[in-house]
Structures are given as C-alpha cells and as structure tokens.
Phi, psi and omega in degrees: 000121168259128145285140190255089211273175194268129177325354191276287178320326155306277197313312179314291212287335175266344195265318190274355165290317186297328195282309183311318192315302174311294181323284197285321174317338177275325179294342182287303195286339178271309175261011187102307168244192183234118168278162175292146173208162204256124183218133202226116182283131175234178157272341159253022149142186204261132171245157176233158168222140179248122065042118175305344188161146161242125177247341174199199174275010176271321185275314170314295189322308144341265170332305181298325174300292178342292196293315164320301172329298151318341141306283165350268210293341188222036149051042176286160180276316179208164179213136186232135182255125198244094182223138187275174182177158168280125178239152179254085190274183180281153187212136172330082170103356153241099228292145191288138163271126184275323180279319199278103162340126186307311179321340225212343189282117146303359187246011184280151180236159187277131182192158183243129162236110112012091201231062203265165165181174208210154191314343159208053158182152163216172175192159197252107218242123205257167176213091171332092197262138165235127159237167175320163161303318172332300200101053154259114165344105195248323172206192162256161182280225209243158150234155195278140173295168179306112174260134133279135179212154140313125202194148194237183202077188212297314202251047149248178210000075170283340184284126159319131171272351175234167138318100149329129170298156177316295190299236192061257179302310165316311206264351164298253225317309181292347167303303135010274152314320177281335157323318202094009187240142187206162171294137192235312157220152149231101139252232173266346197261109172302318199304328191242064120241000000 
C-alpha cells in the first residue's frame, strides 16, 4: 500500500524528528547518555516521557503500553521513541547473524534510535554516537535521512489508526494514572517535564 501523505504531516513529523535529534544531542553532551523516552506531538506542545528505568522485559512491555497510553490520552498527532541501543548492521554480501545478541557482536555499533510514527506511517531513523577514546561523547555520525517504512517490534505501532473516542481517551488518561503517571509541564523544554 502506498501512502501519499499530507504535506502538513511530514512537515509535523520532520519537525518532532528534529526535536528527538536536539533531545538526545542534548542528553549526549550533559550525560553522557540518552534514557529511553517518549515524545509525543500534541496540539499543545510536545510532551516528553521517561521511565525511571528497564531492567527487564516487563518494564519494556511496561514503557510501550505508557506510550500507547499517551498517545491516546492526549489526542497525539505523532510520536517518537528515543532510545540508545546497540546495533548490528548488514554488510554487503554477508548474511547478518540473527543469534548473537547485537550486545554480545563485535562488530556492533552505539546508535540513538529513532522510532517515529504517525496514524499511517512510521519510520526508524539511526543516529550514530561517536566518542573520544576517553568514552566521552563526541558528536553523532552522519544519519540516513527518514524512511517511511514498515517496521515491526515492541515499540511499534503505537499510534492509535483512528481519533480516539471521548471513552477512548478518558480510560488512556486513567490508565495512565494508575501507571502513576501525569503531565506535569509540557511544552519544547524537556528539562521542565
């Protein structure tokens, strides 16, 4: 199926690409790292969400439900998933190992991964980290620009395919709450949410 998308929504979709980019570059340079988050385009601004932490596969599973929620619950228009992770590329003429954890590959590489999407398309965007020998941050490497594409795993398809109903959204936000979780600020500044 091809989509023809509306030129507004690209531009919506390229601007919260830009906005993850700033994000994790700012979190690369104050900390070292990116934790994972969530950023959710609204009509009133950008929301961000973090996780205290994934220690395992309950907190992922956890995390993905929150963002579906957060979707929801605030009628977003798109959402990007920020997470650093080890990666494994394909290599000309050599078939990729499937078994060996990207973690555990010698050949793996350190990337901020980009996980946007919107009610019909999303697409997955790598952001190289390069550091010093220290292991000091140094810049991110060159990235491809954004293919929409398909893409499958946990922290896809997250985006609702219709406008949510009123009951919808009321039982998102309570969900929500019982997560323990609420807006606290939302605007362009991660730092006050």
């Amino acid at each position: 199926m091809i989509i023809n998308p509306d030129p507004e929504n690209s531009v919506r979709l390229e601007a919260l690409a830009q906005q993850a980019k700033r994000y994790a570059l700012h979190m690369m340079r104050s900390t070292g790292s990116v934790p994972p988050t969530v950023i959710a385009d609204t009509a009133d601004g950008f929301i961000f969400c973090m996780p205290s932490g994934m220690p395992d596969e309950a907190a992922k599973d956890r995390f993905a439900d929150i963002a579906r929620f957060l979707a929801i619950a605030h009628n977003a228009r798109a959402i990007v998933m920020v997470v650093e992770a080890w990666v494994r590329m394909a290599k000309p003429g050599i078939q990729l190992d499937t078994v060996t954890p990207p973690s555990q590959s010698p050949d793996r590489q350190e990337m901020v991964v980009l996980m946007l999407e919107d009610q019909a398309r999303s697409s997955t965007g790598l952001l190289p980290i390069m550091r010093e020998d220290s292991g000091v941050f140094r810049e991110f490497g060159q990235s491809p620009e954004l293919n929409f594409t398909s893409t499958t795993g946990r922290f896809t398809g997250l985006m609702p395919k219709h406008m949510p109903s009123a009951d919808e959204v009321a039982m998102a936000k309570t969900q929500l709450l019982k997560l323990g979780m609420c807006v606290v600020n939302q605007g362009n500044d991660p730092s006050l949410n």
